[in-house]
N, C-alpha and C positions, 0 to 999 in steps of 0.2 A: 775179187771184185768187191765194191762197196755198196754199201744198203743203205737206206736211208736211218740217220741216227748213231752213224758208225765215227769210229775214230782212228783219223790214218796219223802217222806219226811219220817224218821225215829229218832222217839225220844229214848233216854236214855233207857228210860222204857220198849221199845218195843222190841219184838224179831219175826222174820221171819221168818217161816220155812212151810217145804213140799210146797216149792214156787217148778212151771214149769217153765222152759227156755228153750225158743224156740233156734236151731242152730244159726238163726241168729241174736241172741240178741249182744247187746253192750251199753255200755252206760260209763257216766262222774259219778262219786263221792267224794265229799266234807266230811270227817271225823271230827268231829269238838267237841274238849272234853268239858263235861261236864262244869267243870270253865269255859272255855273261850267262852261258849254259853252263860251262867250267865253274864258274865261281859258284853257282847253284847247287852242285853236283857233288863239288868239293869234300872228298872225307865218306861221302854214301856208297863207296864200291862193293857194301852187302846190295846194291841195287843191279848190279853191273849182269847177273844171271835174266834180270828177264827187258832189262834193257836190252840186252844182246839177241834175245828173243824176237822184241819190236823189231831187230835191226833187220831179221830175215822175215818177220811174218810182220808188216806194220801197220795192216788193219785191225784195229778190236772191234768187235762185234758186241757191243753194249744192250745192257737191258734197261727197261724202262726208267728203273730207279738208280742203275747207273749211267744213263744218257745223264736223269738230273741234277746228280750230285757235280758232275764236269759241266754241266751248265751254268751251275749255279759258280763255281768257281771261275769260271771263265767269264762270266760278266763282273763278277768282283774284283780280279784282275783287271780289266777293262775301268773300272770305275775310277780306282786305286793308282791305273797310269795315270787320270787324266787330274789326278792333284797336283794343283801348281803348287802348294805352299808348304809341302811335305818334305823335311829337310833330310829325312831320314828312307825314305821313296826307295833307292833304288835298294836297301835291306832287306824294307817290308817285301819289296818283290821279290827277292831270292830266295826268303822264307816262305814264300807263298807257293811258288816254285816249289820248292822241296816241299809241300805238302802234296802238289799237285802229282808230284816222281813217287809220293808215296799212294797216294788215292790208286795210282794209274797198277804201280805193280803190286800193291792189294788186289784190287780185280783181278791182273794176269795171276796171281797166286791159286786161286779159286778153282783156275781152267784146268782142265784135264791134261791137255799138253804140256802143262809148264809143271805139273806136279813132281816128276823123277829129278827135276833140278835141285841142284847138290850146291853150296856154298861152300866154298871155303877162303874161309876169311884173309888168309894169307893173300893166296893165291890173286885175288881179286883184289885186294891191294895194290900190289906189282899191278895187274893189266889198269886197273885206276889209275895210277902215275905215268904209265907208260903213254896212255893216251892222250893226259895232259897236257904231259911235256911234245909229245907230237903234233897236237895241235897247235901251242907255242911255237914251235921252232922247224916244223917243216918246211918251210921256205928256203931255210937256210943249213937243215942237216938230213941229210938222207943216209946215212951209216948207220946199221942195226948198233955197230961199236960203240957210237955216241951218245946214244940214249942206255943204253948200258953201264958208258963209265961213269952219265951221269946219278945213275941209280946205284952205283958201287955193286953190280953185275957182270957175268961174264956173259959177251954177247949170247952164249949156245944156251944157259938158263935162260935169261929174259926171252930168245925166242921160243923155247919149249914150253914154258909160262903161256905165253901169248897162245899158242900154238891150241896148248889144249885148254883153255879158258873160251876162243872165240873162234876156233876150227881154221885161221887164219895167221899166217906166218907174221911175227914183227916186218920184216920187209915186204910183204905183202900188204902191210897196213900202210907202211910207209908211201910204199907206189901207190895207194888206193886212193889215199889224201891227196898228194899231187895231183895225180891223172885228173880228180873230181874237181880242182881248185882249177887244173888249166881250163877244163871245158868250162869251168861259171866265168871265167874272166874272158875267153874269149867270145861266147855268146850270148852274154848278157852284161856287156861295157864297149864300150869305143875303143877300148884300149888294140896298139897294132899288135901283129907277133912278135914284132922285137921290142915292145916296154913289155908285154906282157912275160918275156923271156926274161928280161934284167931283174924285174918285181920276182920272177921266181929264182932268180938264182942262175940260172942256165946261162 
């Protein structure tokens, strides 16, 4: 549950519902598509250990003077969108980003829970490419083989990789992204079930 001051964090993949909201809730939101999370993210898969974190626990529970430091970056973000004449705009924002991937798992570093977490560089590597390319191209490939031949892998590594990197099978990742892509297009677009079938492939 969340407390007032807190920070939920929601990936691509994920969806929310038979959530309570109290009368006097409110809060800030950052939308932030797909691509232009990739391109932010790009090359930081030493992050990928407590991002993975978020992905199961996605509430942080901040302290006072870390509610203000994400405050404080979250309106300067906001400012920074609203520059018309900024030619160079959507950089600053991906580097701002990446400071923000960094503030965020600084803090998760701290917590008790995330301390026995282990990097390894390699490894996290692989699952950083793996997900890129699956977010590119799941529309159109669902073979654990394909993302594989694309990574000069033999399907059974890339999913052992995967497997013990995110508790979660490559083709489990795979279904995970679809399954979540058909529910946002069918429930929050006009699209019928048969453009929505063409759009994916089916």
């Amino acid at each position: 549950s969340m407390q007032a001051g807190d920070l939920l964090f929601g990936f691509g993949e994920q969806i929310f519902e038979d959530c309570f909201v109290s009368e006097d809730f409110s809060g800030k939101v950052i939308f932030i598509s797909r691509k232009f999370s990739q391109e932010s993210i790009v090359g930081l898969y030493h992050l990928w250990p407590f991002l993975l974190h978020l992905y199961r626990c996605p509430v942080i529970h901040l302290s006072e003077s870390e509610r203000e430091n994400i405050r404080r970056l979250f309106n300067d973000l906001l400012r920074r969108l609203g520059e018309q004449d900024n030619r160079y705009l959507p950089n600053t924002i991906i580097e701002m980003m990446r400071i923000f991937y960094f503030d965020i798992c600084n803090i998760l570093s701290h917590r008790s829970d995330t301390e026995d977490v282990e990097v390894h560089s390699r490894l996290y590597s692989i699952f950083d490419r793996f997900i890129r390319l699956l977010s590119a191209h799941f529309k159109q490939e669902r073979n654990v083989s394909w993302y594989s031949d694309q990574m000069c892998l033999s399907p059974k590594y890339l999913s052992e990789v995967v497997k013990e990197i995110s508790g979660r099978s490559a083709s489990g990742w795979i279904a995970a992204m679809v399954i979540t892509e058909l529910k946002t297009l069918l429930r929050n677009t006009d699209y019928s079930i048969k453009e929505v079938a063409q759009m994916m492939n089916f």
